[in-house]
C-alpha positions in Angstrom: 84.1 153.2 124.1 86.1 156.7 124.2 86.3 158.4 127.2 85.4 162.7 126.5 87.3 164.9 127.8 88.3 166.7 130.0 87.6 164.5 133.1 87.9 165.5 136.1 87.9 162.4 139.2 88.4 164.0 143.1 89.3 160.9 145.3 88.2 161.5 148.6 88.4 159.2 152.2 85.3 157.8 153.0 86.9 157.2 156.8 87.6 161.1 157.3 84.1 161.2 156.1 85.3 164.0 153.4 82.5 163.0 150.2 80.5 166.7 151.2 83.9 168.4 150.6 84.2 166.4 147.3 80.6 167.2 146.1 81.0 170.4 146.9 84.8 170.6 144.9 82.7 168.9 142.1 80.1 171.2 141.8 81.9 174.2 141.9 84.2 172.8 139.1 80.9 171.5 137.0 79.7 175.2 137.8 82.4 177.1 136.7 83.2 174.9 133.5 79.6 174.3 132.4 80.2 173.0 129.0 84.0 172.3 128.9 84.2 169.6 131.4 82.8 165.9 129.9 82.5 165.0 133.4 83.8 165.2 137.3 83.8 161.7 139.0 83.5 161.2 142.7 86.0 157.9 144.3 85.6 156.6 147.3 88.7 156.0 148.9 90.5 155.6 152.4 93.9 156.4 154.2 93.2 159.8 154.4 93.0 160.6 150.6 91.9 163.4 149.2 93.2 163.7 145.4 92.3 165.4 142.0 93.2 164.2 138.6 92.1 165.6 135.3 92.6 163.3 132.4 94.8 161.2 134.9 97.2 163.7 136.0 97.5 164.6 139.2 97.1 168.3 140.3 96.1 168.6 143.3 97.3 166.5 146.6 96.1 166.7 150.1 99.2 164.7 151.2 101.4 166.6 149.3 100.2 169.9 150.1 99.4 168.9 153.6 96.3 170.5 153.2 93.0 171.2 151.2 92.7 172.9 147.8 90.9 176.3 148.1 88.1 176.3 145.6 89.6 179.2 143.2 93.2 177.5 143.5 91.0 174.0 142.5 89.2 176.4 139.4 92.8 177.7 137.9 94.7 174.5 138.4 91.9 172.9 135.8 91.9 176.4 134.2 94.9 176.7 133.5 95.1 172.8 131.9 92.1 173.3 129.9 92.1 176.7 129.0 94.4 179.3 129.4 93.5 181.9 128.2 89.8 181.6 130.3 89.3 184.8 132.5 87.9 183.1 136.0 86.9 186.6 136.9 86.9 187.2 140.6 88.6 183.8 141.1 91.6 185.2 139.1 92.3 188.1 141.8 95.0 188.4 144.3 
């Protein structure tokens, strides 16, 4: 069985209790891309993860960033990976 994509998966610590802040990331993304994402997958994790891959890369890390994604940074990271050339519209302003 293929796997369509683009896929979006956001990893997220069950511990810290961060799944609302996942959803929320997810439906934003599944909002925004209507139609361009094949899916966005929520993970269950611990240690304090809070991760987001599309089509297994990594590009966005909580750890790494040492904090959380904003939720226009979170649209043109994937934006810019799946389509360029995609106006975001107000998400694209300074």
């Amino acid at each position: 069985m293929s796997q369509l994509s683009p896929r979006v998966e956001i990893k997220y610590c069950t511990q810290c209790r961060w799944m609302l802040r996942a959803a929320w990331m997810a439906q934003e993304l599944l909002t925004t891309f209507d139609g361009e994402l094949a899916e966005v997958a929520l993970q269950p994790g611990t240690g304090g993860i809070f991760e987001v891959r599309l089509d297994d890369e990594l590009i966005y890390s909580r750890k790494n960033e040492g904090r959380f994604p904003e939720s226009k940074e979170l649209k043109q990271l994937v934006r810019d990976r799946i389509n360029p050339e995609r106006s975001l519209g107000h998400s694209d302003r300074k």
